[in-house]
PLY file of the C-alpha trace (Angstrom):
ply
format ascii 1.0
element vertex 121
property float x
property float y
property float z
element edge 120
property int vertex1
property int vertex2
end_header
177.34 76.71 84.77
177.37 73.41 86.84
178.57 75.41 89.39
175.20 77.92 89.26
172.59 75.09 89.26
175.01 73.38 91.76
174.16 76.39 94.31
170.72 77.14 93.36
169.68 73.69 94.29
171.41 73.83 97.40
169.50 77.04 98.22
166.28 75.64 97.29
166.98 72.80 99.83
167.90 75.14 102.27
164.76 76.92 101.98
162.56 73.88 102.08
163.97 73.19 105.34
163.32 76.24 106.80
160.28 75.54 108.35
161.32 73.11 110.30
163.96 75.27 111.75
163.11 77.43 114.64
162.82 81.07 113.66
165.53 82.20 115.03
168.09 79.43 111.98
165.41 80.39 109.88
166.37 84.09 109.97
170.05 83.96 110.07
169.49 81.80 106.72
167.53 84.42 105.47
170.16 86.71 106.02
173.50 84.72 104.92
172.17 83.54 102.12
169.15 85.72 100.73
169.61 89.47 101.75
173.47 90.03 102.46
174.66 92.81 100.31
171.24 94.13 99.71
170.01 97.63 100.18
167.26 97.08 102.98
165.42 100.38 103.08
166.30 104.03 101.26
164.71 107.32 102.46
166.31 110.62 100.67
170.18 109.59 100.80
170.07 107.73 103.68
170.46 103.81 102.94
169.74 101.09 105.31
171.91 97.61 104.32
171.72 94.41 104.75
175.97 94.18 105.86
177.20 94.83 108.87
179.89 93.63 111.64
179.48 89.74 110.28
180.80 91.22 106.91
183.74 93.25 108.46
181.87 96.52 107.44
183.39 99.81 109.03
181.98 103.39 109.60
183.93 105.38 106.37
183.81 102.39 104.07
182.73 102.97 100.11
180.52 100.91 99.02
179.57 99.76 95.12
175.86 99.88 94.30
175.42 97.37 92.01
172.11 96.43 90.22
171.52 93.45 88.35
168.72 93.36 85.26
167.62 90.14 83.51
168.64 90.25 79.17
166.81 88.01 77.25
168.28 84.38 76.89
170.76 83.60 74.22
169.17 80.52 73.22
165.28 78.93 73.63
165.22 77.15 76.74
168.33 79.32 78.42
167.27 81.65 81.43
167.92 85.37 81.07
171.44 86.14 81.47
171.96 89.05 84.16
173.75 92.45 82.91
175.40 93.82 85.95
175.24 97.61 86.75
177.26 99.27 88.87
175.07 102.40 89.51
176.23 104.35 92.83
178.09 104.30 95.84
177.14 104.43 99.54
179.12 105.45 102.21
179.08 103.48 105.76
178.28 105.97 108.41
177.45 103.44 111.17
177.08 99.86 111.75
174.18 98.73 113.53
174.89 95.24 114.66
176.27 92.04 112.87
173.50 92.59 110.13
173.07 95.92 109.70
174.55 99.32 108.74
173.10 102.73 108.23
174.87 104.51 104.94
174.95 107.94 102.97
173.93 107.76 98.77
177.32 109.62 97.91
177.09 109.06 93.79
174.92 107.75 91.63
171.34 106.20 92.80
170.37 103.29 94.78
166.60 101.59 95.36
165.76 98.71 97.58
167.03 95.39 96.94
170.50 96.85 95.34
173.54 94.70 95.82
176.43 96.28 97.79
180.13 95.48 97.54
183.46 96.93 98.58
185.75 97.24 95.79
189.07 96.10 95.99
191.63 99.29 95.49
0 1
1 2
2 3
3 4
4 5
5 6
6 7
7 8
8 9
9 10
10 11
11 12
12 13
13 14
14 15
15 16
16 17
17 18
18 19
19 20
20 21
21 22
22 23
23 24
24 25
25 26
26 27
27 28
28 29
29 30
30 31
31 32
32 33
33 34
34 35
35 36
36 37
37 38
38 39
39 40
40 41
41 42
42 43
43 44
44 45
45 46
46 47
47 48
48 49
49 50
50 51
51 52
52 53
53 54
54 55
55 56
56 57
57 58
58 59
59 60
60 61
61 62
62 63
63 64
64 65
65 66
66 67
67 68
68 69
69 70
70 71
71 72
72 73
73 74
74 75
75 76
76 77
77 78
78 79
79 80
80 81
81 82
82 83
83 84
84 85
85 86
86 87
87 88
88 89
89 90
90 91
91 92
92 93
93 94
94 95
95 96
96 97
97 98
98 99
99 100
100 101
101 102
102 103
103 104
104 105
105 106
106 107
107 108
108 109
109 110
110 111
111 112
112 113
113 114
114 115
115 116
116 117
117 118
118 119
119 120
């Protein structure tokens, strides 16, 4: 729990300073810390995400879409506690840069702002 709070204050910090940062630290902190994992854009089955080169993602790879929703609390005063979902897979068909990689909806569904992951076999 410590741990949690520990992280989200670091992240707030993080994105206090941003401004003073030039645009270009501004954006890679955007991306390391805020979007990695995330599913970018979706048109059809084709999937844009936020993972790319940086990540070690590779044309063929199976990805996990994962979706997190917010359950009530189990306590007054306690923030909702996330259920996680896994709800499709994408496949990596190419990799755009260090950022980026253009996939395939193989099972399941995905929307925008989806969590990827590679599952461990």
């Amino acid at each position: 729990m410590g741990r949690t709070i520990g992280r989200a204050v670091g992240l707030s910090a993080l994105l206090a300073l941003m401004p003073v940062w030039g645009s270009a630290a501004a954006t890679e902190v955007w991306h390391r810390y805020i979007m990695r994992g995330q599913v970018v854009e979706m048109e059809g089955q084709a999937v844009i995400l936020c993972v790319g080169t940086a990540e070690g993602a590779k044309p063929g790879q199976v990805l996990t879409v994962v979706r997190f929703i917010g359950t009530p609390g189990v306590s007054k005063g306690t923030p909702p506690i996330p259920r996680r979902d896994d709800v499709g897979a994408v496949r990596i068909d190419r990799v755009i840069d260090a950022h980026y990689a253009e996939a395939t909806l193989v099972n399941g569904q995905a929307r925008k702002f989806d969590l990827v992951e590679l599952k461990a076999r």
